[in-house]
Each structure stands twice: as C-alpha cells, then as structure tokens.
N, C-alpha and C positions, 0 to 999 in steps of 0.2 A: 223701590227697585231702581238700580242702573247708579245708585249712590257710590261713589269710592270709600272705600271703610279700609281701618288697619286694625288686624286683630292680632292679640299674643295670646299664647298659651303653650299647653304639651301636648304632642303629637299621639295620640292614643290609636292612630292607625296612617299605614301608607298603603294603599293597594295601588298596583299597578303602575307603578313609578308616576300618578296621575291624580288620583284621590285623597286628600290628606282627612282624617275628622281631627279637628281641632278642638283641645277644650280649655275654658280658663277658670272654672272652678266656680261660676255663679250660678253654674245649672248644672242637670242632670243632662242635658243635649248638647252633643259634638254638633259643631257648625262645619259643613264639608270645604271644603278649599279645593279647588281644581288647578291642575296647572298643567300646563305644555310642555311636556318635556326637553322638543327642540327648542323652546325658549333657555332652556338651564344649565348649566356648566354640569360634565356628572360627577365632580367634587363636591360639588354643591345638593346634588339629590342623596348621594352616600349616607351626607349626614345627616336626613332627613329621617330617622329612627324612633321608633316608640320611644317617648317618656322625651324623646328629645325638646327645646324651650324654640318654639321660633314666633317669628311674626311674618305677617303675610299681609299684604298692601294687594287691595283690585277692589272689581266692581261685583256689588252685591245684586244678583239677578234672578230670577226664577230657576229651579231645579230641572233640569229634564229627565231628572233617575228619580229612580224612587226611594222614598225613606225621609225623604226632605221635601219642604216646599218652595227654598230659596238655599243659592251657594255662593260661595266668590269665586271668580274669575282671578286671578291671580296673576297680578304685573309684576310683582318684588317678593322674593322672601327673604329676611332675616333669621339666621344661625343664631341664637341667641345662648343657648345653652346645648352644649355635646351629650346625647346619651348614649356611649358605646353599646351593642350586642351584647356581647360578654360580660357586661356589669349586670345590666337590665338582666340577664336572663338568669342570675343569683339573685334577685328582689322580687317584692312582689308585683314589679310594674310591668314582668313579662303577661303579655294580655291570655289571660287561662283563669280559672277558678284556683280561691287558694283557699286555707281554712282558716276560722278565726284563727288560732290559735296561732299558724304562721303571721297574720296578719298583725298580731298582738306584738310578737316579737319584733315586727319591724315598724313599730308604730311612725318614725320619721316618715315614712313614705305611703303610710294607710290611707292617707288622707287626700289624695290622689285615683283612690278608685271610688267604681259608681256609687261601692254598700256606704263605706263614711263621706265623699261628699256629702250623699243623701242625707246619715247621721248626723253631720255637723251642721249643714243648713238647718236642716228640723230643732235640732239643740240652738243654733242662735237667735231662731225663729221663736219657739217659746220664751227665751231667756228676754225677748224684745217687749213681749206680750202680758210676761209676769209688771216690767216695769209698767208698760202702759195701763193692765188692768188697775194696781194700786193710785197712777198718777193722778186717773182718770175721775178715781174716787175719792182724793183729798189725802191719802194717804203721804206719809213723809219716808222718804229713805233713809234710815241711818245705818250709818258704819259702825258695828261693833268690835269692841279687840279683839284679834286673832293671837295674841298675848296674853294671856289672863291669871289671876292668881287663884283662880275659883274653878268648880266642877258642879256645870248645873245639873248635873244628872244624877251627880251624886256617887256616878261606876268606876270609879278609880281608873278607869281605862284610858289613861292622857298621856300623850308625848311629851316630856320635858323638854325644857330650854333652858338652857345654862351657857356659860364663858365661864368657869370655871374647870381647869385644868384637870386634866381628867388622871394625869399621873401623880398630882400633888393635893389632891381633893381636901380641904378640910374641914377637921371632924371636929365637932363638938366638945362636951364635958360627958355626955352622954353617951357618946358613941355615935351620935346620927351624921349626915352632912350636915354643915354649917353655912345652909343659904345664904345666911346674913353677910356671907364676904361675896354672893353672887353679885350679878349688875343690877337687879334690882332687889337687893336685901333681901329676898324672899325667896321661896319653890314659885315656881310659873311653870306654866305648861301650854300650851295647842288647845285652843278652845274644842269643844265640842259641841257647843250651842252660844248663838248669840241673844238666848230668848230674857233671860234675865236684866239686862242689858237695855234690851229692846222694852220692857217693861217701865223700865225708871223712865224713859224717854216718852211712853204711852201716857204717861203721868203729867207732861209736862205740853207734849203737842198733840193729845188726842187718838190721833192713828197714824202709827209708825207702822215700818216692814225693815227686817235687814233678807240681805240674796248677798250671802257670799262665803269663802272657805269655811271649812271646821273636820275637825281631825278626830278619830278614834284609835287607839292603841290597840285592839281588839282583833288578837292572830285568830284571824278566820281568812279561809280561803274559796269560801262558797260565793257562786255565780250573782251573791245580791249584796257583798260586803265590800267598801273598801275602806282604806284607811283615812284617805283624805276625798272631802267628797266636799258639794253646795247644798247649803240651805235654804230654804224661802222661812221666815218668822214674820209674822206679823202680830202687832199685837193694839188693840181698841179699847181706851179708854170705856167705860159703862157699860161694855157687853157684858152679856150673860153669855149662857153654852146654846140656846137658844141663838141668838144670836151669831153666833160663832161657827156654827151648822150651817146658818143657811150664808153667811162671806164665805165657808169655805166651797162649799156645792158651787154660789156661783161664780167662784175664782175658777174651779176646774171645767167646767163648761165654756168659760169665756178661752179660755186657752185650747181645749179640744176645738172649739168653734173655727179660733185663728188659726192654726193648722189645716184643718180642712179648706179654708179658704185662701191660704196663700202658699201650701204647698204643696202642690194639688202632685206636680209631677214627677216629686221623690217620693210622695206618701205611696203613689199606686207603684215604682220599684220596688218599695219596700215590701209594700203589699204582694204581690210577687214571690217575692224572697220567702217571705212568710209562709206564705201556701206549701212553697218545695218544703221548708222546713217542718211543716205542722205534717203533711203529707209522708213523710218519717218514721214520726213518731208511734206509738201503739192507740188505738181507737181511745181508748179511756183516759190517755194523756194529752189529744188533743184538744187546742183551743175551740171553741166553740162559733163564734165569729173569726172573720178573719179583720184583719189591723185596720185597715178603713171600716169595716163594721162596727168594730170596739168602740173605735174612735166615737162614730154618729152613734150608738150606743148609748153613751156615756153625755155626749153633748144634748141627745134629746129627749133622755128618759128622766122621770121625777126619781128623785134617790129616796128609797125607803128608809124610816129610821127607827128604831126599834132599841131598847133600850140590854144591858150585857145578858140580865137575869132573863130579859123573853128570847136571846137568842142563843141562850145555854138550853131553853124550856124546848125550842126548835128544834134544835140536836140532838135532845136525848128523845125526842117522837119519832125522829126520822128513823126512816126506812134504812138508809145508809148506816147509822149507829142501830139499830137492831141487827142489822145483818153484819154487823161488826169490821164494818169495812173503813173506822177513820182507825191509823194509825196511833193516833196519840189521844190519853183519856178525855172524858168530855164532863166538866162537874164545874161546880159553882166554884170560884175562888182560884181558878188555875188561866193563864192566859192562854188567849187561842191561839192556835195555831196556822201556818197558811189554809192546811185541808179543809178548816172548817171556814175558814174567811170565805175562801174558794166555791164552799160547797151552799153556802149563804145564796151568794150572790148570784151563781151561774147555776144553782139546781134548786133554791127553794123559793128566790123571791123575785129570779132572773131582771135582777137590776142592780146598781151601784147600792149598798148599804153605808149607813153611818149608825155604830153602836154606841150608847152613851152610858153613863153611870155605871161604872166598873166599879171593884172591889180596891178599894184603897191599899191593902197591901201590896197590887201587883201595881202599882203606879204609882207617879213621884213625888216629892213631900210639897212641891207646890201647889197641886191641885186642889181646889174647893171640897171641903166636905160635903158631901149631904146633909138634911137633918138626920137617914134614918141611920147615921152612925157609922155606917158600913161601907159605903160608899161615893166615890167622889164625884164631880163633874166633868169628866171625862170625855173625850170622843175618838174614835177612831174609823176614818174611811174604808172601804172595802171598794175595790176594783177587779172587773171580772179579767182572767187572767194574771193577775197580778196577787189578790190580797191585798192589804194594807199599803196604802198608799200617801195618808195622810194623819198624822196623832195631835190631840190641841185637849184641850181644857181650858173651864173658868179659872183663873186664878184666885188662890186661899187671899183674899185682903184686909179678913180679921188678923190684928197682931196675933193676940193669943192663942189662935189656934192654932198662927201659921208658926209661933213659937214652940209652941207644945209638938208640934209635928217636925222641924228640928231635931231634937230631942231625939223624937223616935228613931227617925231615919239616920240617925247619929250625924246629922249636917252641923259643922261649926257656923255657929251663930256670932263668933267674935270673927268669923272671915266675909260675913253675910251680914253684917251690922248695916250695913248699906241699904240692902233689901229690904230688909226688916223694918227699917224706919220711915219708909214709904210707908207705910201703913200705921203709922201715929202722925202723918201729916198729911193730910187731907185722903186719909184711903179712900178708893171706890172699887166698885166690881170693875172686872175688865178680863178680856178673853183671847187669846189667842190660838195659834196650829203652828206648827211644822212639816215642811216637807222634804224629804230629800229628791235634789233638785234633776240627781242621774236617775230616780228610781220611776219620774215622771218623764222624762226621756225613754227610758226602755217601754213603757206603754206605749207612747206615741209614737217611733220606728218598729217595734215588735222584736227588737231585739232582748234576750233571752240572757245574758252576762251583761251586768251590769261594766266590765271591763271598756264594753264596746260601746258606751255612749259617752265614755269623759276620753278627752284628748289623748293624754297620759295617765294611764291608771296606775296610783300608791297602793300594794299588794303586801303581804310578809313577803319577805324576800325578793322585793320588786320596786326597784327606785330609780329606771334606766330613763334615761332622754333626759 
C-alpha cells in the first residue's frame, strides 16, 4: 500500500462523477479508481463512459467503502480510447444482462463481459494445462496437416480446398473434376482429425499428442456441433486399451484439478450463472451438481468402467427402460445415445463411466478387433452433464486385418498406403483418444452451446468476424 501504480483498461462503471471500476481483462475484479472531481477539467470527466479505454496513474491505498479492500487515488487520467453513449448503448457493452444469442451476434465485443472473460480465461487455462500435463510426461507435440489428401473417419464430411477456378473448372474424360490441374494434383480437403498422422509419428517417438484445428462439413446446427473446432489426439506407442483408459481418466482429472486451482474466481461466477440457468429449467432437466460440483466430481471420483454389452445389459434392467422413458431404442449393435450416456453416469452408477468393446460396425476401420469377432477395442468416456466427452481405441497394427477392414469400410488403400505400411515395419500395439477441445470447455464453464466457448464460432451459415 501507498505504492504509485498506472493502470489501463475499460471503464465498466462511473458513479458519481467520483468512482470509476476499472477492468483490463486478467480478471474477473474491477479495481476501483477514485478521483476528485475538483481536481479535473469537466471535458475531461464527459469522456469518462462505459466501455471507454483510459489509464489512471495514483497511489494504491486501503478502501474505505465496501466491495474492495484496496483502491487508487487518482493523480492523472489518460483518455485513451473514446466510447460515445449512443454507440455503447447499440452494443452489448451497455452495462444490463443480454442473451446469448445477442451476445453471439456481436461476438467482436463479447469478450469484454464478465460471462466470456470468465469463458476465455478458463479456455486458455486448460488449453495451458493440456500442454503441461502431456510435457510433463514425456510426451512430444506434433503438428499435423490441416491440409490433407485423406478422411480419417472415413464420413465424407470435408471442406475442400482448391485454386482452381471455379467458372472454368476442369473436367476430365469422365466427366469428374480434374484435380490433377489443382495446386496440388489432387482433391485435398480440411482435416477432420490429425490422429492418423499422429500415429506414424507414435512410431517413431513413442508418445506424441497433436492440439489443434480440424473441420467438419456436417450442416448441423444443434448447440454441440460446429464446423471448425480443436482437437486434443494423442497417441502411445505399446499401449493397449487398458492402458489408454487409465492416460485418458488421468489426463481429465489432471486438468479438472488445474481449474479448480487456479481459477477459483471465474469458476464460482460461472457457478452462479449456472444456478440462475439450471434454476429455469424443468425438475427433470436439471443438472444434478452444480459446475464446481461437477468439476470436484469428476477430479475426485474413481471412474467406473464397464464394458458396451454390460452397459446395454444395464439399460434394458432399468427401471427407466421398463417404464419406457428413454427416447431412442436400447439393444445390442445400435450406438448410444446422450440419454443413456446421461442416464449411466448420473442415475445408475453416479460417477464418470468409460465403456469399452463396442460393436465393430458402429466404429472406425482402425480400431483393433477383439478375438470374439464382433467386437473392437474401443472406448468412450461418459461425463455427468455432458455424455460423451471423450472416444479412443487400441489401434488394428495387424496388416491384414487392418487390410481386410479397408475393404470393408470401403477405405482406399492406394490413398492410405502410408498407414498401412507401418505395420509391415516394425508394427506394435499402441492406443490412442480424441477430444473435442470446445466440448471439454462447455464442462468446465457450464455453459450449455457449445457456440459460447470457441472465440469465433464456424456455424452453416455463419462465418462472421
């Protein structure tokens, strides 16, 4: 205390031609500014307006009001940036509740209130925590293409890329386009996974991870899809699914833990927010915990794990499916759905699930088979609130099977020749996950549209800022 300090930021309140709260966006807390009025020219106080840019120079002292414990005294301010009335009060920087949805549309200026502050610290705060948990553990980062001439998923669902003229496009002998006059001789498109990738390289240094864009072509406009979203892949040389269970359990613990611990004073805003929101809703669609519950939840319970065919055997006992209360059918060979994910975790075994050995049709031709034919090694996380949060698998690193599965899945084999041949040179087991990187975000703020945890959300018909 009694130090001289200069602080900048935006004006988020003036009372009294006397009070200013001050914020510059590394927290959730206004720092108050006091000033004298007879000390200030009133040109000078005018411009003094919500959302307006100043700095303020004085001495940092004990509070005598309440709400703070310490303010500045105020020798100097600097005008740094003008925010008229009348603009401010067209945006959402006028100080009032607004809704997502308006929030959505002005996303340039979202990021200035308390809810995305809050958002976007907790977002850089995990995204800090994904790297250090992997660093920590030997793990290597690699950059995989966001360029690719492949679809590891096999769903047709990819953005193209092309330099090829779109009013003189041309056509083959066939009738098709004629990639081979593109830039790079070929169809390329928008990755949608870098796990393939990340695989060749698990080969070579053990244990990799890639964290970065990938695209879906897939016109959905439901609150948990977007087009362009982040990854977390990792993938480990000699795992098994065993294996791959328990990196994945405590990659997500380690990250709920860092949240709790280092953002203590957005999590309980958020938390907050949550409550009004959940408080809403109808009894039966409420969340169960509230978001710092979740959270500690999640960081301090053993995750159950339970294999696809005992958690079909579950659902057709329950009480819930006799009284015919899930939506969509419940049988062997069909994928689950959020209700039952939901209905798993928060009503029959009330903790985080991991399901394993799924039915090989409903999953991708790189997965490991079992022996008993039918099924692969698979996994997928279950989070209360949420559903599925996380999908991985051993990888198939018999050639032949993973040939013969190829085939099935109708995957070219002359575009995957690459893949394929890892596995006549030195194959071993090895396992990897996926996460989508906004979908572990909306857990950890509690927000509910995925829209509202990535900066700029890619939408159908939504490609603004």
């Amino acid at each position: 205390m009694g130090t001289r300090i200069l602080v900048k930021g935006w004006v988020r309140a003036f009372r009294s031609n006397r009070f200013i709260q001050l914020n510059d966006g590394s927290c959730m807390g206004n720092i108050q500014a006091v000033i004298d009025f007879e000390n200030f020219d009133e040109a000078t106080l005018r411009r003094i307006t919500t959302a307006s840019a100043i700095g303020v120079e004085g001495e940092l002292v004990s509070s005598q009001g309440g709400g703070q414990t310490f303010e500045i005294q105020v020798a100097s301010i600097e005008i740094i940036g003008d925010a008229h009335p009348d603009d401010v009060q067209k945006t959402v920087l006028q100080p009032k509740r607004h809704s997502l949805d308006l929030l959505r549309e002005q996303a340039h200026l979202r990021f200035r209130t308390n809810t995305f502050g809050a958002i976007f610290r907790i977002r850089h705060a995990a995204s800090f925590a994904v790297h250090q948990f992997f660093n920590d553990r030997g793990f290597n980062y690699i950059n995989t293409p966001i360029l690719t001439g492949t679809d590891a998923e096999g769903a047709g669902e990819m953005f193209r890329v092309s330099t090829l003229d779109l009013k003189k496009t041309p056509i083959d002998e066939n009738g098709e386009v004629d990639f081979s006059k593109d830039f790079f001789g070929k169809q390329v498109n928008l990755t949608v996974s870098g796990q393939l990738e990340a695989e060749l390289a698990a080969m070579g240094l053990g244990k990799v991870y890639t964290f970065g864009p990938t695209f879906r072509a897939e016109n959905s406009n439901t609150s948990r899809h977007l087009a362009e979203f982040w990854m977390i892949e990792p993938e480990v040389a000699f795992n098994d699914l065993d294996d791959n269970m328990d990196l994945t359990e405590a990659f997500l613990k380690y990250i709920c833990n860092y949240i709790l611990n280092n953002c203590e004073d957005d999590l309980k805003f958020l938390d907050e927010r949550s409550a009004k929101e959940q408080a809403q809703k109808p009894q039966n669609e409420r969340n169960k915990l509230g978001l710092i519950e979740s959270i500690k939840f999640v960081s301090d319970t053993p995750f159950k794990r339970l294999t696809y065919t005992e958690a079909i055997e579950t659902l057709l006992n329950s009480k819930h499916y006799k009284k015919k209360k899930f939506q969509f059918p419940v049988e062997w060979g069909v994928d689950l759905q959020s209700e039952h994910e939901r209905y798993l975790v928060e009503k029959e075994f009330n903790c985080p699930v991991i399901l394993r050995d799924y039915p090989a049709k409903i999953k991708a031709f790189y997965m490991r088979f079992n022996d008993d034919g039918k099924t692969v090694a698979a996994m997928d996380v279950l989070f209360p609130g949420v559903g599925e949060i996380v999908g991985g698998s051993q990888r198939e690193e018999r050639y032949d099977v993973l040939s013969a599965k190829c085939e099935e899945f109708n995957v070219s084999k002359e575009e995957l020749w690459w893949y394929l041949e890892t596995r006549k040179l030195g194959t071993v087991p090895h396992a990897g996950f996926g996460m989508g990187f906004e979908r572990l975000v909306m857990f950890l703020t509690g927000m509910s549209n995925i829209r509202d945890v990535i900066p700029f959300p890619r939408t159908p018909d939504n490609a603004e800022f």
